[in-house]
CHARMM-style PDB file with segment names, atoms N, HN, CA, C and O in Angstrom:
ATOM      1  N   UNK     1     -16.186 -17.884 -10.036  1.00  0.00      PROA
ATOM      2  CA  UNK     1     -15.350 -16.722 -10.330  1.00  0.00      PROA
ATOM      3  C   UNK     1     -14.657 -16.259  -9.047  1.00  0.00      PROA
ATOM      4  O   UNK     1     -15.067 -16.552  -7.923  1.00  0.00      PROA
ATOM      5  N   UNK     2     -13.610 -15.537  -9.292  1.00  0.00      PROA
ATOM      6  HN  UNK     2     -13.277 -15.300 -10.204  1.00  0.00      PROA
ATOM      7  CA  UNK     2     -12.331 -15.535  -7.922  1.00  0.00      PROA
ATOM      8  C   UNK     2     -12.561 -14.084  -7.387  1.00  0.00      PROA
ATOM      9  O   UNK     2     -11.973 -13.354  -8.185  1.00  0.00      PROA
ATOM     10  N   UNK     3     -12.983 -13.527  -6.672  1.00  0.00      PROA
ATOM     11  HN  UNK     3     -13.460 -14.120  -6.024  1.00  0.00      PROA
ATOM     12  CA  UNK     3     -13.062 -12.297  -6.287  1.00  0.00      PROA
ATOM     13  C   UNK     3     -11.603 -11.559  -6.586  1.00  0.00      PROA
ATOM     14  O   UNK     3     -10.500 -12.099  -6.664  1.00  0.00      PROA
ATOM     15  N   UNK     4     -11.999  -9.923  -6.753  1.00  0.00      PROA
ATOM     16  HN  UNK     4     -12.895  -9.483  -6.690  1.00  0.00      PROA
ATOM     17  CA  UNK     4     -10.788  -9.327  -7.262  1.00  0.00      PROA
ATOM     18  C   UNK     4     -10.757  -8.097  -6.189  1.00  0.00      PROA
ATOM     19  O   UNK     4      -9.757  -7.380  -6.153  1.00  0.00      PROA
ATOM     20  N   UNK     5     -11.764  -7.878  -5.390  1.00  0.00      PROA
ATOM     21  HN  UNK     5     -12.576  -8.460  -5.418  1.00  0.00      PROA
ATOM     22  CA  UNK     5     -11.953  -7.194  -4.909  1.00  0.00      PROA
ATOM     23  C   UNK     5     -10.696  -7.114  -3.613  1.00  0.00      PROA
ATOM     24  O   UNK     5     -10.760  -8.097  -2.874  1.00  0.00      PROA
ATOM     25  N   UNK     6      -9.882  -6.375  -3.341  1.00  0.00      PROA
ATOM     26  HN  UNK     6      -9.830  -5.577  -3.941  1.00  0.00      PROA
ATOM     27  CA  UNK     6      -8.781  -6.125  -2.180  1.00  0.00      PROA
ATOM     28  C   UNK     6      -9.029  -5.862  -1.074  1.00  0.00      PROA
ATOM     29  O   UNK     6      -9.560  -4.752  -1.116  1.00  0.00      PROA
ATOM     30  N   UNK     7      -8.963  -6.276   0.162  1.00  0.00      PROA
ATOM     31  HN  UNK     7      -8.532  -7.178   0.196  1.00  0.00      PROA
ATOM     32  CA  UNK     7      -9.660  -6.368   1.677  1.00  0.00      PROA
ATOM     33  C   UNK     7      -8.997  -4.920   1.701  1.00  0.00      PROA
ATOM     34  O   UNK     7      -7.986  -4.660   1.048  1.00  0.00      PROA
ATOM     35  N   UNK     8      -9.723  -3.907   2.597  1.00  0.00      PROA
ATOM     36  HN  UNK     8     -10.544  -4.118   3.127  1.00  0.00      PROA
ATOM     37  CA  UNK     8      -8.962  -2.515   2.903  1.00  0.00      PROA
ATOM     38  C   UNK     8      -8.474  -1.725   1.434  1.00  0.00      PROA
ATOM     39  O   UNK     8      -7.496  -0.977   1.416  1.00  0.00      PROA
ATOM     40  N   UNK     9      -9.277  -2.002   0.266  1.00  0.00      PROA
ATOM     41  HN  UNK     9     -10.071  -2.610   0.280  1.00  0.00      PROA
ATOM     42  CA  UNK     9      -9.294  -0.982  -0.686  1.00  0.00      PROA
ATOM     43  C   UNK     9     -10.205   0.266  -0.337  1.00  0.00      PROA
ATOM     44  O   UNK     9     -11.384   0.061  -0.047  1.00  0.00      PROA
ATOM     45  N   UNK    10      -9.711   1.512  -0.357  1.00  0.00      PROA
ATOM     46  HN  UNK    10      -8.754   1.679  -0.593  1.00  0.00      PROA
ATOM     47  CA  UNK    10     -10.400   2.659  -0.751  1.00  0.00      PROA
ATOM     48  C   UNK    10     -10.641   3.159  -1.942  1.00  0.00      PROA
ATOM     49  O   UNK    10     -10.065   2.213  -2.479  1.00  0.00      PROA
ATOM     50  N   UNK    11     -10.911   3.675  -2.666  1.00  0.00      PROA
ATOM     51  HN  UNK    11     -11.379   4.443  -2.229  1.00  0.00      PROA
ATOM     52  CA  UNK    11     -10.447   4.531  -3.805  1.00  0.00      PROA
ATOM     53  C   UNK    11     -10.610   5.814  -3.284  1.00  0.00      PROA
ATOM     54  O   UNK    11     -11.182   5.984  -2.208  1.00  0.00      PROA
ATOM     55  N   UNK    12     -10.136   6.785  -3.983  1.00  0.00      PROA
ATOM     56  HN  UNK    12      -9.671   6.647  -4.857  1.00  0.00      PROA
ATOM     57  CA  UNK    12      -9.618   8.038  -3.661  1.00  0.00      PROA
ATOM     58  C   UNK    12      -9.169   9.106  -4.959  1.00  0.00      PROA
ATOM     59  O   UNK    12      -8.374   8.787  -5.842  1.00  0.00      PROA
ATOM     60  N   UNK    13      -9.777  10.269  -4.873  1.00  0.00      PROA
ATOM     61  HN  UNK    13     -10.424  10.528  -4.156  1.00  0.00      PROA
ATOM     62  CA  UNK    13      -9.975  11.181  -6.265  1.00  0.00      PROA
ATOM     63  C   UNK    13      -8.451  12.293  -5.532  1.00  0.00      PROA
ATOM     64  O   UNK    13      -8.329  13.063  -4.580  1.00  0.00      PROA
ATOM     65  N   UNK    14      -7.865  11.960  -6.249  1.00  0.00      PROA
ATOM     66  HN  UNK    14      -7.964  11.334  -7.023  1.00  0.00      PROA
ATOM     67  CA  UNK    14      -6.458  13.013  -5.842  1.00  0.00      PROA
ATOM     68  C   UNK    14      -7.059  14.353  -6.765  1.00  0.00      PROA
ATOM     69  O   UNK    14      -7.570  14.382  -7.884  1.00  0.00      PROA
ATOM     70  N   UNK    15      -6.684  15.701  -5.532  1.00  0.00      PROA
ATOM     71  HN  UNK    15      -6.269  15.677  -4.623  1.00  0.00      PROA
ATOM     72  CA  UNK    15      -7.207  16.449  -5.744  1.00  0.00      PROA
ATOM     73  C   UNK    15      -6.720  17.914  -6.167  1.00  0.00      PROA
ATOM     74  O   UNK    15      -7.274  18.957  -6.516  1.00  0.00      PROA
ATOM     75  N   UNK    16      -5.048  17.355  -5.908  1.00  0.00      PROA
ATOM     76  HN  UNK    16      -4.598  16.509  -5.624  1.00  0.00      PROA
ATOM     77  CA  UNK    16      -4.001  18.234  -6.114  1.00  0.00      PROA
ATOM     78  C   UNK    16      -2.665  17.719  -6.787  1.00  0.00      PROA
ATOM     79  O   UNK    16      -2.629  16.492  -6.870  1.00  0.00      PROA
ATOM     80  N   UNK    17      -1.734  18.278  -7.206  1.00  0.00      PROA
ATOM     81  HN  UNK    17      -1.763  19.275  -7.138  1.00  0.00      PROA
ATOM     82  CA  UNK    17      -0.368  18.467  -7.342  1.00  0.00      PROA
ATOM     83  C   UNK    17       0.413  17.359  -5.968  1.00  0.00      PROA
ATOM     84  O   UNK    17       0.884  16.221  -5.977  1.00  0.00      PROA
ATOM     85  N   UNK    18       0.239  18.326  -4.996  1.00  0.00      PROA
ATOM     86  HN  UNK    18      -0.143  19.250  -4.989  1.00  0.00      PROA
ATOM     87  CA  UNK    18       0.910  17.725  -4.112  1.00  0.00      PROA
ATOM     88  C   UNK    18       0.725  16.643  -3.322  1.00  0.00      PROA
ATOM     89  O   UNK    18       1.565  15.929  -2.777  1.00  0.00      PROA
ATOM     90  N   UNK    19      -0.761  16.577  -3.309  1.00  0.00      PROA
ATOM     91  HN  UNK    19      -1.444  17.158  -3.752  1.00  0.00      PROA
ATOM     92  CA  UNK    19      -1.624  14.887  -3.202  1.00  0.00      PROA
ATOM     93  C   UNK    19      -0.743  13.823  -4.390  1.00  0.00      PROA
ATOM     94  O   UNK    19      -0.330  12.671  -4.256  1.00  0.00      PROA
ATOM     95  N   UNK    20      -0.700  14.462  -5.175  1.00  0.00      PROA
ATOM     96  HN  UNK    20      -1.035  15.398  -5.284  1.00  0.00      PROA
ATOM     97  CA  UNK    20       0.029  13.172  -6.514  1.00  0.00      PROA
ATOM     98  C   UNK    20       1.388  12.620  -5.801  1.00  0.00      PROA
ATOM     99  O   UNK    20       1.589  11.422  -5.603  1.00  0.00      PROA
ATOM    100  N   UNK    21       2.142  13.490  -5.503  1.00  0.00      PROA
ATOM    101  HN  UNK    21       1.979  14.463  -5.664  1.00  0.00      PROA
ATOM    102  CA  UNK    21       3.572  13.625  -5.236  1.00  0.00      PROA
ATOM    103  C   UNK    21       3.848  12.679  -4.149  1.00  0.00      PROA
ATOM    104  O   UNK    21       4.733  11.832  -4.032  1.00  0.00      PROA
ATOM    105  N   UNK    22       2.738  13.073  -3.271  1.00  0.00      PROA
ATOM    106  HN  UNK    22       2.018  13.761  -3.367  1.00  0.00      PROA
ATOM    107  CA  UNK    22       2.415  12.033  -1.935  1.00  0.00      PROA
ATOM    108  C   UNK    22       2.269  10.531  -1.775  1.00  0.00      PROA
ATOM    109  O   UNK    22       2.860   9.716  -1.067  1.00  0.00      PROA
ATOM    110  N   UNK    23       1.091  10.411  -2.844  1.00  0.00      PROA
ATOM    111  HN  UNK    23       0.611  11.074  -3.420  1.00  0.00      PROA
ATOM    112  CA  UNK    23       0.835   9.623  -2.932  1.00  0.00      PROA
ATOM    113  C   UNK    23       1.608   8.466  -4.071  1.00  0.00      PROA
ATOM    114  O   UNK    23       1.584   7.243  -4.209  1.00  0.00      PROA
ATOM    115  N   UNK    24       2.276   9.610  -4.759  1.00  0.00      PROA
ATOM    116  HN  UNK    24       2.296  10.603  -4.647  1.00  0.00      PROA
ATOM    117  CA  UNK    24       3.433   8.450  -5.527  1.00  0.00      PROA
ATOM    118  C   UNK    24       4.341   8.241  -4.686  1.00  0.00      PROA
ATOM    119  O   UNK    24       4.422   7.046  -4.403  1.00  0.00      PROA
ATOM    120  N   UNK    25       5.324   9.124  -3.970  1.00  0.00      PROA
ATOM    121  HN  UNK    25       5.258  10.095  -4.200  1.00  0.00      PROA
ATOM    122  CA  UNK    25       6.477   8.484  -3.221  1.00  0.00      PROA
ATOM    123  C   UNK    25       5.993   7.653  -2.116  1.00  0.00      PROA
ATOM    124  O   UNK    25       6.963   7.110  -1.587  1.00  0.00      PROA
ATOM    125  N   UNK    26       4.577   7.242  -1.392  1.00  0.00      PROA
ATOM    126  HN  UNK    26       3.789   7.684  -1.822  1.00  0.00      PROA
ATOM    127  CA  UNK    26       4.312   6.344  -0.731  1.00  0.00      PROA
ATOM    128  C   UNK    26       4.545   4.921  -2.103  1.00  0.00      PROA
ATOM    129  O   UNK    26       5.257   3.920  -2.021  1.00  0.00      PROA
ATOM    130  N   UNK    27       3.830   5.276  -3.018  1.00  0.00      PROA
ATOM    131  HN  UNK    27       3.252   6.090  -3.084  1.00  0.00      PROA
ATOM    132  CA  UNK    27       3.744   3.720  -3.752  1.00  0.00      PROA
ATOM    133  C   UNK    27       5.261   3.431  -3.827  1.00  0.00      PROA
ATOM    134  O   UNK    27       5.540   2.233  -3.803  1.00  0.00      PROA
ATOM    135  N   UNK    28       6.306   4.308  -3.915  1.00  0.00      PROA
ATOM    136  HN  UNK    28       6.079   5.282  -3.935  1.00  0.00      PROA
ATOM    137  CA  UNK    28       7.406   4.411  -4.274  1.00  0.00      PROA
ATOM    138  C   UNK    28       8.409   3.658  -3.530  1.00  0.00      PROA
ATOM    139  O   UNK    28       9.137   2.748  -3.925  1.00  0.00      PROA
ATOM    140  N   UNK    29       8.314   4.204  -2.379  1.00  0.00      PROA
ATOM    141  HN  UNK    29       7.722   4.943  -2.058  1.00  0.00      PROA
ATOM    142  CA  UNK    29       8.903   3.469  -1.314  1.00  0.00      PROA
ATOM    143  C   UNK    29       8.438   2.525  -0.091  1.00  0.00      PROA
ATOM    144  O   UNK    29       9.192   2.135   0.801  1.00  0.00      PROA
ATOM    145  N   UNK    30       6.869   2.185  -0.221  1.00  0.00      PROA
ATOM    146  HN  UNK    30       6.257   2.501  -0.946  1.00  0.00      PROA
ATOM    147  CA  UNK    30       6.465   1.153  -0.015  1.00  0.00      PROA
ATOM    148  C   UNK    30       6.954  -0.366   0.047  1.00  0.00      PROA
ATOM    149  O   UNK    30       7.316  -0.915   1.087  1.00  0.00      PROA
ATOM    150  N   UNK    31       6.918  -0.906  -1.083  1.00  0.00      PROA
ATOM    151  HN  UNK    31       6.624  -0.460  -1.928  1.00  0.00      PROA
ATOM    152  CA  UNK    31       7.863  -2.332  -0.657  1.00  0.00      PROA
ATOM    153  C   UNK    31       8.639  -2.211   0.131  1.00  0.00      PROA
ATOM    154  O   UNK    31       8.269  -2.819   1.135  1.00  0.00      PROA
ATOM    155  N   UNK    32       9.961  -1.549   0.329  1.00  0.00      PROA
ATOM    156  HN  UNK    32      10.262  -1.055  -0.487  1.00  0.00      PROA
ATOM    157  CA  UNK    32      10.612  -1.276   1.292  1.00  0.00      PROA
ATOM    158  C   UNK    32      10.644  -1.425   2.724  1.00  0.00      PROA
ATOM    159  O   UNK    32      11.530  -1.553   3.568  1.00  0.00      PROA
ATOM    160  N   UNK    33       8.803  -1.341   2.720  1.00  0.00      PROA
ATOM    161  HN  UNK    33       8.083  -1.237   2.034  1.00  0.00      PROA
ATOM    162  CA  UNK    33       8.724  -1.965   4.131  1.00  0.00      PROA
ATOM    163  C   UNK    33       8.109  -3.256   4.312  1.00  0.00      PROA
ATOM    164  O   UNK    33       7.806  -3.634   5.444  1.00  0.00      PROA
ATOM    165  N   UNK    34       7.922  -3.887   3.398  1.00  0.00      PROA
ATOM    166  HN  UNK    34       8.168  -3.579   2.479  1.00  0.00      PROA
ATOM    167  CA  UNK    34       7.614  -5.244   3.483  1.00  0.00      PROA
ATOM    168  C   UNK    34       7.960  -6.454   4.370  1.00  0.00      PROA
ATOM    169  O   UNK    34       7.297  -7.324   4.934  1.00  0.00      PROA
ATOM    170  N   UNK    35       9.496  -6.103   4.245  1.00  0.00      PROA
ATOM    171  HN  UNK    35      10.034  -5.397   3.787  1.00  0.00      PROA
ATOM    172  CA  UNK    35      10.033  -6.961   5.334  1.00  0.00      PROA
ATOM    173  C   UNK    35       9.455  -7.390   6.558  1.00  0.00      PROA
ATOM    174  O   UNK    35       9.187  -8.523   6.958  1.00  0.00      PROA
ATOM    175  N   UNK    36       9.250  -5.761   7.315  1.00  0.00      PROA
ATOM    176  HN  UNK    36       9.467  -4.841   6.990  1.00  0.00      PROA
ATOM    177  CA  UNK    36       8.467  -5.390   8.215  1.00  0.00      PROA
ATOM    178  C   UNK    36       6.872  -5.490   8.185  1.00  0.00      PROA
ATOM    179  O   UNK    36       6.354  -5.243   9.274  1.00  0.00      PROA
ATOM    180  N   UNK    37       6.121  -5.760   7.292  1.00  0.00      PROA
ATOM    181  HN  UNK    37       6.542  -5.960   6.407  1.00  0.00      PROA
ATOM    182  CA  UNK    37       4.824  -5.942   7.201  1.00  0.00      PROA
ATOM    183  C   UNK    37       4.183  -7.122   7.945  1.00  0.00      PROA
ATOM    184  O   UNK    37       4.589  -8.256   7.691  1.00  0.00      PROA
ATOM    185  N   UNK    38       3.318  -6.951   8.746  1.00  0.00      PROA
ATOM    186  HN  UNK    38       2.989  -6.030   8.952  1.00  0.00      PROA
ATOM    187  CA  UNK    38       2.619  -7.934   9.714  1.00  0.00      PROA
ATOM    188  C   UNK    38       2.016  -8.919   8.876  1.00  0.00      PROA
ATOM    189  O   UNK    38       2.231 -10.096   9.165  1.00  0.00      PROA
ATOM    190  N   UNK    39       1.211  -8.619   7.766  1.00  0.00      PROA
ATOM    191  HN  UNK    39       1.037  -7.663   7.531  1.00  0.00      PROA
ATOM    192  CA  UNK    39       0.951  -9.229   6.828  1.00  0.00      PROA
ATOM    193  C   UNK    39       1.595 -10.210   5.811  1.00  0.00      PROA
ATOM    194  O   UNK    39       1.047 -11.162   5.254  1.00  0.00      PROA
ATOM    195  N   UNK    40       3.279  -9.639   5.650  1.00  0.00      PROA
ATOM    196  HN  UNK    40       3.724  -8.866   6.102  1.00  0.00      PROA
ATOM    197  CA  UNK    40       3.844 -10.806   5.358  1.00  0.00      PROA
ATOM    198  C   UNK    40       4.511 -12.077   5.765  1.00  0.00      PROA
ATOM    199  O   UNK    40       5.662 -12.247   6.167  1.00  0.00      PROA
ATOM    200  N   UNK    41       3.582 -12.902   5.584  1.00  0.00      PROA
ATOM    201  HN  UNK    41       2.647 -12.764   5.258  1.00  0.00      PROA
ATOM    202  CA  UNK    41       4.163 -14.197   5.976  1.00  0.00      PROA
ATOM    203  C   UNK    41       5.873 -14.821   6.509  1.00  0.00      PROA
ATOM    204  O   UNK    41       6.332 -15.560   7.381  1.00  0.00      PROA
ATOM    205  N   UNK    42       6.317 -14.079   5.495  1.00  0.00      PROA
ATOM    206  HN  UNK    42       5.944 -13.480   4.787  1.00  0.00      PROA
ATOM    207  CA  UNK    42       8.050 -13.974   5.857  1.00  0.00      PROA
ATOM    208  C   UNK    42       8.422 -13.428   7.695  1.00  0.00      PROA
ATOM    209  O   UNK    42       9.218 -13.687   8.599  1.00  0.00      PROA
ATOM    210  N   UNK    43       7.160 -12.481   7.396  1.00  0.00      PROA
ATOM    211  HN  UNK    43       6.514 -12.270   6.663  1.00  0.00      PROA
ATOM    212  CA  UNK    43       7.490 -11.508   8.867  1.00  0.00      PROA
ATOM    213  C   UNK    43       7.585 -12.117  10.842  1.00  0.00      PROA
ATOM    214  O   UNK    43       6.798 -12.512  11.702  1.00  0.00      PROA
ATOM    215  N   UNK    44       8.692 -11.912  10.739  1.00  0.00      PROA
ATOM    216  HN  UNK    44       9.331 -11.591  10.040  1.00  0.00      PROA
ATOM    217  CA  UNK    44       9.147 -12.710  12.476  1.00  0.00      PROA
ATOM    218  C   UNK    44       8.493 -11.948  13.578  1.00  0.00      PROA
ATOM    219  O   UNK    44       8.566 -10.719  13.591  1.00  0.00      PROA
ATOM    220  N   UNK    45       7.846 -12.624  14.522  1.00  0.00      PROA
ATOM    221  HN  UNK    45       7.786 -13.622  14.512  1.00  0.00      PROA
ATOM    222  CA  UNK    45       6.956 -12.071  15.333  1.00  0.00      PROA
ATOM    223  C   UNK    45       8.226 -11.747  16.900  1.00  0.00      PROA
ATOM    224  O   UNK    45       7.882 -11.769  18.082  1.00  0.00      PROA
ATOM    225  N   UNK    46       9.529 -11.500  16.417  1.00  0.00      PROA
ATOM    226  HN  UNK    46       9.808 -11.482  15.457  1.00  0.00      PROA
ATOM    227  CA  UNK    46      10.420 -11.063  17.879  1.00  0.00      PROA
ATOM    228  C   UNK    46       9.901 -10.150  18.508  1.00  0.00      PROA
ATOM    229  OT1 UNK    46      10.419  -9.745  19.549  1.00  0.00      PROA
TER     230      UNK     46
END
């Protein structure tokens, strides 16, 4: 069986309104920085 488990998962109990808001416009505009992500393979080490 394939592990599902995500290296650097937290979970996290949002505790407010404005915690939501936060934490959606991070998921939101996230990819966005992908390009830039050390992690992605695509990513140029200049």
């Amino acid at each position: 069986m394939t592990a599902v488990w995500q290296r650097n998962y937290h979970e996290h109990i949002i505790r407010s309104e404005k915690e939501h808001r936060n934490i959606e416009a991070y998921i939101e505009s996230n990819p966005a920085n992908w390009s830039a992500d050390e992690e992605n393979p695509s990513h140029s080490l200049e």
